[in-house]
C-alpha positions, -999 to +999 in steps of 0.1 A: +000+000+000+013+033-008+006+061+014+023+086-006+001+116-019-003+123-049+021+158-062+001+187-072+003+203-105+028+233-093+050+204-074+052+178-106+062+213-125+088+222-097+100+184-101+104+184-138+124+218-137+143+211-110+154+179-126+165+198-156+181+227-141+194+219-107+180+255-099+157+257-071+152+292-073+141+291-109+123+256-108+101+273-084+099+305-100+088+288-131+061+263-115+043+293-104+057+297-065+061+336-073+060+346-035+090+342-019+100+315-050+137+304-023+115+301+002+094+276-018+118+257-030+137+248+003+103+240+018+099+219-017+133+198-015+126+194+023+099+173+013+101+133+012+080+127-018+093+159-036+128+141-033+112+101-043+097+123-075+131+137-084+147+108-080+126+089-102+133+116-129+167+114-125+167+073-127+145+082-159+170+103-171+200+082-165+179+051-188+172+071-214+204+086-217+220+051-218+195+041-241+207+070-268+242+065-258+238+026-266+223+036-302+249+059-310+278+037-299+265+008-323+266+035-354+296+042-344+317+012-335+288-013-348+291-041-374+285-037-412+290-072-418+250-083-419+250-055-445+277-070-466+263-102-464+229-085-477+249-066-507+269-098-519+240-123-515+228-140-549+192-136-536+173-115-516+167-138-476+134-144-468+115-124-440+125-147-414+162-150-425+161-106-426+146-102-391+181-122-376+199-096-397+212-064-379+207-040-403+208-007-377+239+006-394+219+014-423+198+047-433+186+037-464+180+010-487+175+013-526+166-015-550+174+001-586+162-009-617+195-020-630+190-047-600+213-054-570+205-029-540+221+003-529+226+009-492+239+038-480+250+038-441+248+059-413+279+082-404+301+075-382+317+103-377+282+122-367+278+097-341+309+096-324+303+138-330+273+129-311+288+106-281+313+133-273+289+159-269+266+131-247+301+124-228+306+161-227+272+167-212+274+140-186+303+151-171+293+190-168+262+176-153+284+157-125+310+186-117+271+209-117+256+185-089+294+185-070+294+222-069+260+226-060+272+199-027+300+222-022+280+254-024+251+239+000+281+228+023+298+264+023+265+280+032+254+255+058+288+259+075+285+299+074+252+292+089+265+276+118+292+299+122+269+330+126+248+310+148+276+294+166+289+335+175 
């Protein structure tokens, strides 16, 4: 049984920015908290089922990411030899014998009417293009969330210094 109550609109919007951004200011600014929109978001990321939503997101965010980055690393570093095998063949396979083919490396498929096919393949180079600005992406993301645990840090401390005094 789940006791967990259901996010309201505002909240899911605070959620989905926040996930994007890492700015609770803003996040809440944007999801319509426009009194006091700090004020909202620390009372929002105090709360235990504004954090399980995020971190759903997040987990969401990680698969799909590793879903794209899979895609682009087989156009990249994937085989052509199913292709090859395709091009040279003396007939065409039959449906059953295509379906075991992997044929993701190609973007397009011609049959002209001098016979044999025409297969043109995805670039490589765009791809790999594309995994370095994923890689790129991922790690400005990590050294964003480490600053944001130092900055949190630096201001909690101050915090207890002043009211340590």
């Amino acid at each position: 049984m789940k006791n967990q109550k259901k996010l309201s609109t505002k909240e899911e919007l605070f959620c989905l920015y926040f996930s994007s951004s890492r700015d609770p200011r803003g996040s809440a600014a944007k999801a319509g908290y426009t009194l006091f929109p700090e004020r909202s978001a620390e009372k929002l990321l105090a709360s235990s089922a504004i954090l399980k939503r995020l971190d759903e997101l997040q987990q969401q965010r990680r698969a799909s990411l590793a879903e794209v980055t899979e895609g682009y690393r087989k156009l990249a570093f994937g085989s052509i030899a199913d292709a090859i095998s395709l091009i040279t063949a003396e007939q065409l396979p039959t449906k059953q014998e295509l379906e075991k083919l992997d044929l993701s490396m190609i973007s397009d498929i011609k049959c002209p009417k001098s016979g044999g096919l025409e297969i043109k393949f995805f670039d490589r180079l765009k791809a790999l293009d594309k995994l370095c600005e994923i890689s790129s992406a991922v790690q400005n993301e990590s050294s964003s969330d480490f600053l944001s645990a130092l900055e949190k840090s630096a201001r909690a401390l101050h915090s207890d210094g002043e009211n340590g005094e």
